[in-house]
N, C-alpha and C positions, 0 to 999 in steps of 0.2 A: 399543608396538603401533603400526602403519601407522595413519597418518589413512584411515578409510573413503572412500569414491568419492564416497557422495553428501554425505560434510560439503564436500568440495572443491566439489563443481557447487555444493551452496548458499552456501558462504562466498561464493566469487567471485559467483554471481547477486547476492547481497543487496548484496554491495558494490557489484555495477553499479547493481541495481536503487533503490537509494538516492541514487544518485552525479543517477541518474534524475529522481526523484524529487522531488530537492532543487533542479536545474534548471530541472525543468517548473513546481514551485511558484513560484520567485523569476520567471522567465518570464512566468508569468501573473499574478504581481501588477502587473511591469513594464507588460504589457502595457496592465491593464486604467487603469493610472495614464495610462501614455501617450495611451489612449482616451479618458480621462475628459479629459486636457489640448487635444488636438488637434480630436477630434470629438464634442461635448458632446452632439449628437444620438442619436449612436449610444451615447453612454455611459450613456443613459438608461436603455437596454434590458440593458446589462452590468455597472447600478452593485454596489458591492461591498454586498451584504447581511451582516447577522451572520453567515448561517447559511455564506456564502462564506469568510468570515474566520477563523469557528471550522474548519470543513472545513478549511481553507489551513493551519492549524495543526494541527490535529491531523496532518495528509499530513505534513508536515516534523518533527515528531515521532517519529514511524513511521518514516522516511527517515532522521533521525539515529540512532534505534534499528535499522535495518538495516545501519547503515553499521557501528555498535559490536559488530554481532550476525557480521556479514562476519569482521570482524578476527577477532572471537574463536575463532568456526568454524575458520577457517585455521589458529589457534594452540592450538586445543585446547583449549578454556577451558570447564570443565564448565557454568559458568553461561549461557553463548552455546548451546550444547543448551537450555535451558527458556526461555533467551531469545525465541529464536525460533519455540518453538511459541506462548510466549504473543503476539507479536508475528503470527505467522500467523492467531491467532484474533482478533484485533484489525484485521486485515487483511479480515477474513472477516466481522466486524462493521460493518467500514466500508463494505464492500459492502451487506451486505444493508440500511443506514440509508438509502443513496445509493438503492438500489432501490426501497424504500418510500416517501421525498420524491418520487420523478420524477413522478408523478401531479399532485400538487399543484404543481412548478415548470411542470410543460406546461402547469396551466391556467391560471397567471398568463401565462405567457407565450402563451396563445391567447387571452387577453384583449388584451394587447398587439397583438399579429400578427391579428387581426379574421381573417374567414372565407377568405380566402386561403391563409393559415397553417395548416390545420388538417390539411392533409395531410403537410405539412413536419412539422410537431408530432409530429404520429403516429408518423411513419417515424421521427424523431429519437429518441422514447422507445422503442420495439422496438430499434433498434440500440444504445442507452443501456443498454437490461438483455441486452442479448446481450453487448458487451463487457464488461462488468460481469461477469455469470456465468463467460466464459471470462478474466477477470482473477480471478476467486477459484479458478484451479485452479491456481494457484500455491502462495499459502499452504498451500492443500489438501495437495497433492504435497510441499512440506516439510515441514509435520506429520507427517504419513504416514511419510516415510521418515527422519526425524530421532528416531520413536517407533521406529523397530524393534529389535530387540533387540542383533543386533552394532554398532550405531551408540549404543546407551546404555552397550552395555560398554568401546566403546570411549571411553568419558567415564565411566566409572567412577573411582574411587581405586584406585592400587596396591594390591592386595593387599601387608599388610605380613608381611613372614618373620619366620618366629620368633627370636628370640635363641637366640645359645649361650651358656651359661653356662658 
């Protein structure tokens, strides 16, 4: 059977999107290491908390599971079908944990940033949960269409023929 259309868009996404993923996390650890060495001031306001670290890990996680999840898509691999939805819902979780922290990081950091700040703050958390939201239609849209039915059959087992005897 032809590989489906949308295992291809999503193998290739997840491969990109991990390839992503994996960059932006080593990126801002880089970054925030080089902060912490260069401008100790500013690294006050960006030091790595747990709650950054474990986040940092779990995204590279996820990102190496996208990447395993790409290939397999491509190659047809029944198990990259459930991979991926359960990988979607985990994607879809990370979102909504990240959207329900943003409250409490805005207020530490409007404690920080004093009365100045508070309109920054504001704006920051409203675009914070709008990309947030328009990043979970991702996973959304690959669940979605990696559950439908010619896409599960085409990750079905051969049908086996009968013998002849």
């Amino acid at each position: 059977m032809q590989r489906p259309t949308a295992v291809t868009v999503f193998g290739v996404l997840n491969i990109l999107y991990a390839l992503f993923a994996m960059g932006s996390t080593v990126l801002g650890l880089a970054s925030l290491k080089l902060l912490k060495n260069y401008v100790p001031e500013a690294a006050q306001q960006a030091e790595l908390t747990t709650a950054n670290i474990v986040g940092m890990v779990i995204s590279m996680i996820i990102a190496v599971g996208l990447l395993v999840d790409g290939i397999g898509l491509m190659a047809m691999r029944r198990w990259a079908r459930k991979l991926a939805v359960w990988i979607g819902g985990a994607l879809i979780c990370q979102g909504i944990v990240g959207i329900a922290m943003m409250p409490s990081q805005m207020q530490a950091a409007s404690q920080r940033q004093g009365a100045m700040g508070q309109e920054f703050l504001a704006v920051s958390m409203v675009v914070g949960v709008f990309v947030t939201l328009v990043m979970m239609t991702y996973p959304i849209l690959m669940m979605i269409f990696l559950t439908r039915r010619p896409v599960v059959e085409a990750f079905a087992p051969p049908a086996e023929s009968p013998t002849m005897l």
